[in-house]
C-alpha positions as CSV (number, residue, x, y, z in Angstrom):
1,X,1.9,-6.1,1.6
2,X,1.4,-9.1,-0.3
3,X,0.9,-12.3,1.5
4,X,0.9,-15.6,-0.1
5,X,-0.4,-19.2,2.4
6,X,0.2,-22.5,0.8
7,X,-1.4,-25.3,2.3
8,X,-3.2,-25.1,5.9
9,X,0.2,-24.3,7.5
10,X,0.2,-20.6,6.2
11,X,4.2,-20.5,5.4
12,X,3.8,-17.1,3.4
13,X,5.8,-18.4,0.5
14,X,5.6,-14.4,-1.1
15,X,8.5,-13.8,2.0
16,X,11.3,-11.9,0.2
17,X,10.6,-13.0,-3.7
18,X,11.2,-11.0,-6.2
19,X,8.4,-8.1,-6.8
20,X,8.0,-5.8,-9.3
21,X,5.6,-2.3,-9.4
22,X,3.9,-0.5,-12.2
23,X,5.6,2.5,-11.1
24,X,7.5,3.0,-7.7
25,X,7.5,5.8,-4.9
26,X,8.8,3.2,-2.1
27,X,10.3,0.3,-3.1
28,X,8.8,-3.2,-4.5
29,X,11.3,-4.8,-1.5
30,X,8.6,-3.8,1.2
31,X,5.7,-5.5,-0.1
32,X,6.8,-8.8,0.5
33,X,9.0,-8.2,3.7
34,X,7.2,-10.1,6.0
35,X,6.8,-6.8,7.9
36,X,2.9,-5.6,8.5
37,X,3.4,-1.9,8.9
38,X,6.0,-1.5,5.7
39,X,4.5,-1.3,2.2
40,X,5.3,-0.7,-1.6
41,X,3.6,2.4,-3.2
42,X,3.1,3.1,-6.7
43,X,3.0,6.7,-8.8
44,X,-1.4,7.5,-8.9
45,X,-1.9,5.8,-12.3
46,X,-5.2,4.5,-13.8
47,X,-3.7,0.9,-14.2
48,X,-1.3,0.3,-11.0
49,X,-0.1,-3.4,-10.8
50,X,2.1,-5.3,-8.7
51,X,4.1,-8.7,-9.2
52,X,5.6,-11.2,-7.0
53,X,7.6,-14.2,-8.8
54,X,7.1,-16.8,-6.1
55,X,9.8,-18.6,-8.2
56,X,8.4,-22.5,-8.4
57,X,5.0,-23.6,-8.7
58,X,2.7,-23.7,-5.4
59,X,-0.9,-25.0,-4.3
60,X,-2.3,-21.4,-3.0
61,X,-4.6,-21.0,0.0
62,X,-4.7,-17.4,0.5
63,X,-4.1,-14.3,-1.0
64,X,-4.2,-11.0,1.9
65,X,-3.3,-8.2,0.1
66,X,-2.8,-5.7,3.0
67,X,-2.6,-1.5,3.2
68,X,0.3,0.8,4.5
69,X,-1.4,0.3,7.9
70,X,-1.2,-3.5,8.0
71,X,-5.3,-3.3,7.5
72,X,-6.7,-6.2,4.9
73,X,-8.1,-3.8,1.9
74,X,-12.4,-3.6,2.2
75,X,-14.0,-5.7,-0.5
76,X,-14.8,-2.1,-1.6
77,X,-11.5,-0.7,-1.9
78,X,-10.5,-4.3,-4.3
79,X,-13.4,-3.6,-6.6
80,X,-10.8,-3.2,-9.3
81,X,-8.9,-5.6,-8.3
82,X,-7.6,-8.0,-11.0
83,X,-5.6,-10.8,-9.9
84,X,-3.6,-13.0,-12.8
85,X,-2.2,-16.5,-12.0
């Protein structure tokens, strides 16, 4: 799950945008449904990516990209982790 803050109020402004996967198993929907325990999945692929059209331009704060069990990822488990803006 993909969780977007803007500002110091933390509106996650990711909340049911449009996302698109490299590949999908479950659907983009669930990575930006506001719901901790749901979560997108992609095919195993050497290059899996993600994208969320926030749809207008934003000041970010934050960025929590969490797992299938709510848990933020370990700095360890993002060493691959490429994020475009």
């Amino acid at each position: 799950m993909f969780l977007f803050f803007t500002g110091l109020n933390f509106i996650n402004i990711a909340y049911e945008k449009p996302t698109t996967l490299s590949s999908v198993v479950k659907a983009a929907k669930f990575a930006t449904d506001g719901i901790p325990r749901t979560s997108a999945k992609t095919r195993a692929e050497a290059q899996n990516w993600i994208k969320v059209d926030l749809e207008d331009e934003y000041d970010i704060y934050a960025i929590i990209y969490r797992n299938s069990k709510g848990r933020k990822f370990t700095s360890k488990q993002l060493t691959k982790l490429v994020l475009l803006i």
